[in-house]
N, CA, C and O atoms as CSV, one atom per row, in Angstrom:
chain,resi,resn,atom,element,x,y,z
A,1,UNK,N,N,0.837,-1.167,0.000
A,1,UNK,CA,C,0.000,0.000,0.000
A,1,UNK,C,C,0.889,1.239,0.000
A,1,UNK,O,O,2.013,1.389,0.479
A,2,UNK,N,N,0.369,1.799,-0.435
A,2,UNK,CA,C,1.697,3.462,-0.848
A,2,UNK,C,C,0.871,4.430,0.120
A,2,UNK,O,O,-0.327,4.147,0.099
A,3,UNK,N,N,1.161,5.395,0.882
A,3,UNK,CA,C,1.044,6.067,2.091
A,3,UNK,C,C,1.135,7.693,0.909
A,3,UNK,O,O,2.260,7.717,0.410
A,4,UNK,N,N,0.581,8.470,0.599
A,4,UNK,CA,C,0.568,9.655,-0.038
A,4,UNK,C,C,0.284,10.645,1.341
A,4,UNK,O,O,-0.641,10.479,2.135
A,5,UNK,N,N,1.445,11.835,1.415
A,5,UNK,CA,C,1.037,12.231,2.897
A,5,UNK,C,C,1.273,13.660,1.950
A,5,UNK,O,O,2.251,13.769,1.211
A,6,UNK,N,N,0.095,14.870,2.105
A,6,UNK,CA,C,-0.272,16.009,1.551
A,6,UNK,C,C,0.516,16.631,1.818
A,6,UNK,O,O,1.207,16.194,2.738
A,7,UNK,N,N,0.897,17.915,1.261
A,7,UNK,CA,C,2.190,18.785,1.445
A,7,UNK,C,C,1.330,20.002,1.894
A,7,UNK,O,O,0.983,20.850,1.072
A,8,UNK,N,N,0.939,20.088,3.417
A,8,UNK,CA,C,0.067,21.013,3.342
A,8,UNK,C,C,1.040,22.612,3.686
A,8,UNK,O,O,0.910,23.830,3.558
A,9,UNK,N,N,1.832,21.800,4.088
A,9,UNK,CA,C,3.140,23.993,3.979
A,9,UNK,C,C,3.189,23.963,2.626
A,9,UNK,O,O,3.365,25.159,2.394
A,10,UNK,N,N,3.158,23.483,1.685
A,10,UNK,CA,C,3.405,23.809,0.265
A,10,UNK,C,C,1.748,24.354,-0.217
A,10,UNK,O,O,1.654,25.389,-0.876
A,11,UNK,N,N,0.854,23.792,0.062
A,11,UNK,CA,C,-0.827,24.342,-0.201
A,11,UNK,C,C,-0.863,25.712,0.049
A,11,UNK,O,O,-1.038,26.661,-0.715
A,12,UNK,N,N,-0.614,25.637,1.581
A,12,UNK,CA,C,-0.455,27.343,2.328
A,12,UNK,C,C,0.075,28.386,1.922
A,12,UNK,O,O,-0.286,29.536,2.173
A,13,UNK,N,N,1.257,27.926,1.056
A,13,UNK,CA,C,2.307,28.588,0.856
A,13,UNK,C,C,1.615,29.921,0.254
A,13,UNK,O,O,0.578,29.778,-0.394
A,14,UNK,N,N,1.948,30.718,0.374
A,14,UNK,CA,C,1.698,32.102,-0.331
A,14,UNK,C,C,2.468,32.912,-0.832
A,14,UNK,O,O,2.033,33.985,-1.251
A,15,UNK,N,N,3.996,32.541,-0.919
A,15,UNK,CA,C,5.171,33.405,-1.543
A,15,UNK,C,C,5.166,32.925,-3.107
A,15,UNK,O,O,5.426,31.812,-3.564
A,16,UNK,N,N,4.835,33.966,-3.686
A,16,UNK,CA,C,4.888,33.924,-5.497
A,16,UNK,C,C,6.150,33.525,-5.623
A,16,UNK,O,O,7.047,34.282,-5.250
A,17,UNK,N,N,6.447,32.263,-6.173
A,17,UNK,CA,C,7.511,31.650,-6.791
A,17,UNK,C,C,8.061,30.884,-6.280
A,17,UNK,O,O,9.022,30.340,-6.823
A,18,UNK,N,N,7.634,30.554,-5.005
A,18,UNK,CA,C,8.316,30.097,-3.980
A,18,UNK,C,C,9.045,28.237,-4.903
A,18,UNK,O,O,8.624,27.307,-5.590
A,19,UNK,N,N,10.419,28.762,-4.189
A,19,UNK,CA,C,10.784,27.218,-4.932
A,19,UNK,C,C,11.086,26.148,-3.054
A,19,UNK,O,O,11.632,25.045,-3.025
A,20,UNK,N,N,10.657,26.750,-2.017
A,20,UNK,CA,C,11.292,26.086,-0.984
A,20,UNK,C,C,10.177,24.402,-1.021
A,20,UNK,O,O,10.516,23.242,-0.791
A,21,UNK,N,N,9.216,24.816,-1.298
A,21,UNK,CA,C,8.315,23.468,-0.929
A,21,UNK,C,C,8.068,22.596,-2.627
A,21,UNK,O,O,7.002,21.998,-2.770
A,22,UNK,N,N,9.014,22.590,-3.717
A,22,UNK,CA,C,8.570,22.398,-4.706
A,22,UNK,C,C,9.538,20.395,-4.495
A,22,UNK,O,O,8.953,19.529,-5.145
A,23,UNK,N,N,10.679,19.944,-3.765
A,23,UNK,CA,C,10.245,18.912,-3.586
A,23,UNK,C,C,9.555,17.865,-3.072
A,23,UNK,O,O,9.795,16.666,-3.219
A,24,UNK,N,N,8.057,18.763,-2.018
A,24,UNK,CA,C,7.171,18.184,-1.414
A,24,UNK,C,C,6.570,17.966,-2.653
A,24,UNK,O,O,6.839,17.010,-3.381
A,25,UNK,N,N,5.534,19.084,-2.969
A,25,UNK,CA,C,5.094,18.901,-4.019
A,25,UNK,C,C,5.417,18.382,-5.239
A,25,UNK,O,O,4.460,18.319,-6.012
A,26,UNK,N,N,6.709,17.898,-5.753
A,26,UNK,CA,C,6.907,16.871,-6.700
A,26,UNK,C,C,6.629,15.555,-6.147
A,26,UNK,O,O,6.061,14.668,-6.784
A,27,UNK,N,N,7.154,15.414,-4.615
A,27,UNK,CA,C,7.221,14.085,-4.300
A,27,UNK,C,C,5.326,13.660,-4.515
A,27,UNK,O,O,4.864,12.676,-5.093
A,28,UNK,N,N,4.795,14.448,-4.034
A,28,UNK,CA,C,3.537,14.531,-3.489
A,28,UNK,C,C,2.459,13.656,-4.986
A,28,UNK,O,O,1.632,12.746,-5.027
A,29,UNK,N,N,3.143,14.649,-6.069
A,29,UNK,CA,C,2.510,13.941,-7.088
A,29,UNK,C,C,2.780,12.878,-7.692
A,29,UNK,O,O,1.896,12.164,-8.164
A,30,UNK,N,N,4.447,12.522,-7.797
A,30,UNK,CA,C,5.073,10.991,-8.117
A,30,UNK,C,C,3.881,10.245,-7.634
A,30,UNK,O,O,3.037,9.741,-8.375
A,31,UNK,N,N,3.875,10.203,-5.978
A,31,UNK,CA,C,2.942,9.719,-4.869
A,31,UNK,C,C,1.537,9.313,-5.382
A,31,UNK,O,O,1.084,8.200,-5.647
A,32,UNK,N,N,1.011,10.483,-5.441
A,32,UNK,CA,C,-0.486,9.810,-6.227
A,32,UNK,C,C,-0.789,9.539,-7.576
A,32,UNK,O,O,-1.923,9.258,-7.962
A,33,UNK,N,N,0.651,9.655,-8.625
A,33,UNK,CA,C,0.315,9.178,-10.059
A,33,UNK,C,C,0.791,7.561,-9.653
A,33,UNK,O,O,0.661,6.827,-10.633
A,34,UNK,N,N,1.311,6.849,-8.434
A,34,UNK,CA,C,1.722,5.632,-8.782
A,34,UNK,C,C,0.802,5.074,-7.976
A,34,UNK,O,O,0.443,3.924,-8.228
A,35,UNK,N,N,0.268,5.746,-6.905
A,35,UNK,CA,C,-1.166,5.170,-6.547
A,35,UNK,C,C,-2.103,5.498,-7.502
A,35,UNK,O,O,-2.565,6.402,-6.807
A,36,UNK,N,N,-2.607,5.533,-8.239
A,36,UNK,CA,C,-3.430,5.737,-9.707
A,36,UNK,C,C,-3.262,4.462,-10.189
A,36,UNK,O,O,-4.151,3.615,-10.276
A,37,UNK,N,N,-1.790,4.302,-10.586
A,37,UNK,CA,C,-1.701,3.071,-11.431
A,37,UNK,C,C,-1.535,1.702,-10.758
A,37,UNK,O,O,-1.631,0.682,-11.440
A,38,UNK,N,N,-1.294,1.649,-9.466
A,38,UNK,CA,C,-1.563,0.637,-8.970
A,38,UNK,C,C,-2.830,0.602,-8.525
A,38,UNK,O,O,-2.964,-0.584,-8.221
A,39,UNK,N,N,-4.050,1.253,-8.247
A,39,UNK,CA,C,-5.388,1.271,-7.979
A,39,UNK,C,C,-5.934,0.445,-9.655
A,39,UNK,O,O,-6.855,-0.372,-9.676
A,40,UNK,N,N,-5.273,0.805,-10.741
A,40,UNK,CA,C,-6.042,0.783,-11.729
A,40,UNK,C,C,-5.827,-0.757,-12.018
A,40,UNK,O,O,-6.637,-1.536,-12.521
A,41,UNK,N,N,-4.487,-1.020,-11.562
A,41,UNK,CA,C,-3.821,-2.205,-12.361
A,41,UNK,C,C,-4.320,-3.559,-11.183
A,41,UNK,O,O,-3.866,-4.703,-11.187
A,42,UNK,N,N,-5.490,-2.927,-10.133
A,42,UNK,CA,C,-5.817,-3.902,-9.587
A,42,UNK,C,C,-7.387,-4.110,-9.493
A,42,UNK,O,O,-8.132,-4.997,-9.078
A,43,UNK,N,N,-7.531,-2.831,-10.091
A,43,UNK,CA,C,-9.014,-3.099,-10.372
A,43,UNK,C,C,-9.694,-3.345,-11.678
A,43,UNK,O,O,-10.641,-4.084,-11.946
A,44,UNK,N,N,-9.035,-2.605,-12.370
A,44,UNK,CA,C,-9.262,-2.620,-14.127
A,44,UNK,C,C,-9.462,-3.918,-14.814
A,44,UNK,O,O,-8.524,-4.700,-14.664
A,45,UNK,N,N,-10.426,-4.325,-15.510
A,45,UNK,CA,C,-9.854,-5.873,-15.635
A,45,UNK,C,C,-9.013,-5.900,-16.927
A,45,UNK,O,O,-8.996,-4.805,-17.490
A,46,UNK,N,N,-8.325,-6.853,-17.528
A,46,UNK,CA,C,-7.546,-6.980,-18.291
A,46,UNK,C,C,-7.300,-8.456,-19.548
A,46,UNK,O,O,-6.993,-9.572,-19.129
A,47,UNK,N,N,-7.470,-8.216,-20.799
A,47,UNK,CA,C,-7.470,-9.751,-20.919
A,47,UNK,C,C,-5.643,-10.333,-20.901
A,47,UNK,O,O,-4.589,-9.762,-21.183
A,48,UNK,N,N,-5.838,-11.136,-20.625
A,48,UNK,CA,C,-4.678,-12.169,-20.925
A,48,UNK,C,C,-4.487,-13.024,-21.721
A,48,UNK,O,O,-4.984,-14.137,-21.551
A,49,UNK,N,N,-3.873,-12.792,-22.584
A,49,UNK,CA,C,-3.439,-14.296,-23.550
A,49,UNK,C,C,-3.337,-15.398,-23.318
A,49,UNK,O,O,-2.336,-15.722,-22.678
A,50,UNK,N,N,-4.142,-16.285,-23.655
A,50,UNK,CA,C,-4.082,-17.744,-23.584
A,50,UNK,C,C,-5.066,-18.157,-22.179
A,50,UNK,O,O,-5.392,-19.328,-21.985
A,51,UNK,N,N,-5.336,-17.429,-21.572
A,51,UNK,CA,C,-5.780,-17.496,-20.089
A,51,UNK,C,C,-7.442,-17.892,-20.447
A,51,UNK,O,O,-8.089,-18.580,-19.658
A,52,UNK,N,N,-8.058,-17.350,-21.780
A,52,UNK,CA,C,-9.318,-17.368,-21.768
A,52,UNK,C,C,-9.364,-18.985,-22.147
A,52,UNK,O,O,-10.203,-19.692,-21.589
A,53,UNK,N,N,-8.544,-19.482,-22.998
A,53,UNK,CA,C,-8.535,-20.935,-23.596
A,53,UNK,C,C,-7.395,-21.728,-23.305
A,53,UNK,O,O,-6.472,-21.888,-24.102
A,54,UNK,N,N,-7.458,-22.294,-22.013
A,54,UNK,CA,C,-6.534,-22.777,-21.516
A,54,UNK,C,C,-6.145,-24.417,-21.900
A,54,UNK,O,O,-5.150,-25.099,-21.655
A,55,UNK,N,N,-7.641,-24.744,-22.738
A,55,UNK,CA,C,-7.542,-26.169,-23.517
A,55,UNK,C,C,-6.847,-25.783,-24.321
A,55,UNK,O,O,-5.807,-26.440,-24.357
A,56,UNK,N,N,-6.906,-24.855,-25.162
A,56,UNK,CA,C,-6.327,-24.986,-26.850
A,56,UNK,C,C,-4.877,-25.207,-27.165
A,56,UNK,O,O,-4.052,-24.441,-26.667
A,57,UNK,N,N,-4.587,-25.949,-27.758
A,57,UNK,CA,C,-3.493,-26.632,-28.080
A,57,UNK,C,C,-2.731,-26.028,-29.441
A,57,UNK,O,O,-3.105,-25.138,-30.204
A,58,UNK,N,N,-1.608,-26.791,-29.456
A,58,UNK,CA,C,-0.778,-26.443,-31.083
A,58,UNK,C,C,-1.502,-26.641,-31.738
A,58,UNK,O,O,-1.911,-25.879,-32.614
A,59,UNK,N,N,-2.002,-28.115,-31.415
A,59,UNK,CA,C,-2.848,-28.724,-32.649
A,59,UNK,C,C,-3.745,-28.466,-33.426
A,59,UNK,O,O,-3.885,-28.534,-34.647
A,60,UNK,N,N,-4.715,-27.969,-32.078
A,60,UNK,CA,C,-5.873,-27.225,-32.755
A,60,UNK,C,C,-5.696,-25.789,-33.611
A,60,UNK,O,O,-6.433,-25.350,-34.494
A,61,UNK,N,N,-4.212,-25.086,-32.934
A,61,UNK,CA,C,-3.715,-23.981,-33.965
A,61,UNK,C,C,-3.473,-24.305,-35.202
A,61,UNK,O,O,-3.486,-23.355,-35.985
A,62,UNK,N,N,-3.203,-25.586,-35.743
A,62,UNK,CA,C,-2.852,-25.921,-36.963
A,62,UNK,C,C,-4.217,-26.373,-37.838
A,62,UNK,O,O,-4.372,-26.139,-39.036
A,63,UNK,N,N,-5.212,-27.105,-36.925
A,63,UNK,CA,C,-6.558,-27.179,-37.506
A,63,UNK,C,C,-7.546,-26.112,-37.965
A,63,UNK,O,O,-8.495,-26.063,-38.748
A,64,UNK,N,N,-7.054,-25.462,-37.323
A,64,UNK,CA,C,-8.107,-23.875,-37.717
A,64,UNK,C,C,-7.352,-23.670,-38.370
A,64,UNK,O,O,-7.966,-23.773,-39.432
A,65,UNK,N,N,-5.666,-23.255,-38.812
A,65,UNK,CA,C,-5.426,-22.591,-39.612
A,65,UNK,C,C,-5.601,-23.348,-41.294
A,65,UNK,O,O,-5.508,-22.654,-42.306
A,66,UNK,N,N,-5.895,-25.038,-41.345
A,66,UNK,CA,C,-5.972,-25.994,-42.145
A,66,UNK,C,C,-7.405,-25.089,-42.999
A,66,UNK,O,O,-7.503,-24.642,-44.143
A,67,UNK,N,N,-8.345,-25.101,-41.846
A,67,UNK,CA,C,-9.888,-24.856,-41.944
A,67,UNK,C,C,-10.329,-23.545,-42.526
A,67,UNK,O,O,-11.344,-23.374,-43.200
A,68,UNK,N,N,-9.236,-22.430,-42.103
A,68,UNK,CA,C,-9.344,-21.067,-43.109
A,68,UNK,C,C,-8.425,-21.403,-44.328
A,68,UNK,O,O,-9.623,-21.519,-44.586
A,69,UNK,N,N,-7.721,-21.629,-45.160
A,69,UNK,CA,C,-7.331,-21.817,-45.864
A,69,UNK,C,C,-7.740,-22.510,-46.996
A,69,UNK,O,O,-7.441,-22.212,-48.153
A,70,UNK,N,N,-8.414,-23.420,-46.647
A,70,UNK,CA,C,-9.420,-24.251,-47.714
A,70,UNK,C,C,-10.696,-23.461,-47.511
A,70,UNK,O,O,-11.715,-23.761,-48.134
C-alpha cells in the first residue's frame, strides 16, 4: 500500500515563486500518479493471452489454420 502524505506547507504557501516546498510537491505527485496506477492495475480488468482458452493446443492452432485456408 503506498502512504501519499499532503504537502500542506506547500498548499499554504503564499510566496509567489516560492521554490522552498517544490520537492514536497513533486514528491507529493510521483505519490499519487503511482497510486493511480496501482489502484487501476488492480481493479481494471484486463485480458490475458491464452488465459481465456486454456484447452487450446498447437494442434488445434494448426486445424483452424488448415480450416481457413481451404
Amino acid at each position: 500500500m503506498i502512504c501519499t502524505v499532503s504537502p500542506v506547507d506547500a498548499l499554504i504557501c503564499n510566496v509567489s515563486g516560492c521554490t522552498d516546498h517544490r520537492n514536497e510537491s513533486e514528491s507529493y505527485y510521483e505519490d499519487s500518479v503511482l497510486s493511480m496506477h496501482s489502484a487501476a492495475e488492480l481493479t481494471i480488468p484486463s485480458v490475458k493471452v491464452g488465459v481465456e482458452k486454456h484447452w487450446w493446443t498447437l494442434e488445434l492452432d494448426d486445424l483452424k489454420r488448415q480450416r481457413i485456408c481451404h
